[in-house]
N, C-alpha and C positions, 0 to 999 in steps of 0.2 A: 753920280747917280743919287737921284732923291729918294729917302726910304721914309715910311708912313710910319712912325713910331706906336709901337702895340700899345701903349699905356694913349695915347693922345686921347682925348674926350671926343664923340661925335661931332659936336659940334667945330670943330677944327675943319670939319674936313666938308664942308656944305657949299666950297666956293668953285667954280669951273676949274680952276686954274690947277686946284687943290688935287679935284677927281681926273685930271689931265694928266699930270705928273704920277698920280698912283698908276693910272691904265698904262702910262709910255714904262713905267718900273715893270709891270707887271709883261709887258712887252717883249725888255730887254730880256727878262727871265726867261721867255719863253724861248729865245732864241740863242741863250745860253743855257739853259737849267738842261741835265742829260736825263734823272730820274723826273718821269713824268707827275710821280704821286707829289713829289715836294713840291711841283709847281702848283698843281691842282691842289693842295692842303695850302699853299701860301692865298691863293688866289680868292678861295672861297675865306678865309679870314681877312683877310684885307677890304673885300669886297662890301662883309660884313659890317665891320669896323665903318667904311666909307658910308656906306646907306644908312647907320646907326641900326640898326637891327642887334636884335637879339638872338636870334636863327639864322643859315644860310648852309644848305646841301649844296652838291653837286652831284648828280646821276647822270648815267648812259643807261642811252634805249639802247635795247638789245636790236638782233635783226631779226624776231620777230614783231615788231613793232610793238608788241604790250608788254613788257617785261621791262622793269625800269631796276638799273642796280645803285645801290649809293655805294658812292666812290670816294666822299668826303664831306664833311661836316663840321660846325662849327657854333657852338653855345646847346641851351634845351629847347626842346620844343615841350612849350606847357598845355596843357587841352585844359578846358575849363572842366 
């Protein structure tokens, strides 16, 4: 199993092949990982990491359709 090392620079990670093997890891997790939040906290750093971003949530819309919860997150968000 291929893993995306936390420290790698963005740029590592800009090639198809690169962001194929992170999505096929993130994959496997999913159909092995039993707590959902480790997956959901891996996923949105990894994903992170991959786009080169400095920010990256994760919410759920509720079943009223306007009520959105964050579920996980990953660096700051700066406003000007």
């Amino acid at each position: 199993m291929t893993r995306v090392p936390e420290t790698s620079p963005p740029e590592s990670h800009t090639t198809p092949q690169t962001h194929a093997r992170t999505l096929a890891h993130l994959g496997e997790r999913a159909l092995a990982e039993v707590d959902l939040q480790s997956l959901i906290n891996e996923a949105v750093a990894t994903l992170a990491r991959m786009l080169g971003t400095d920010y990256s949530e994760f919410q759920e819309l509720l079943a009223d359709g306007q009520t959105l919860v964050l579920l996980a997150g990953t660096g700051r968000l700066t406003t000007p």
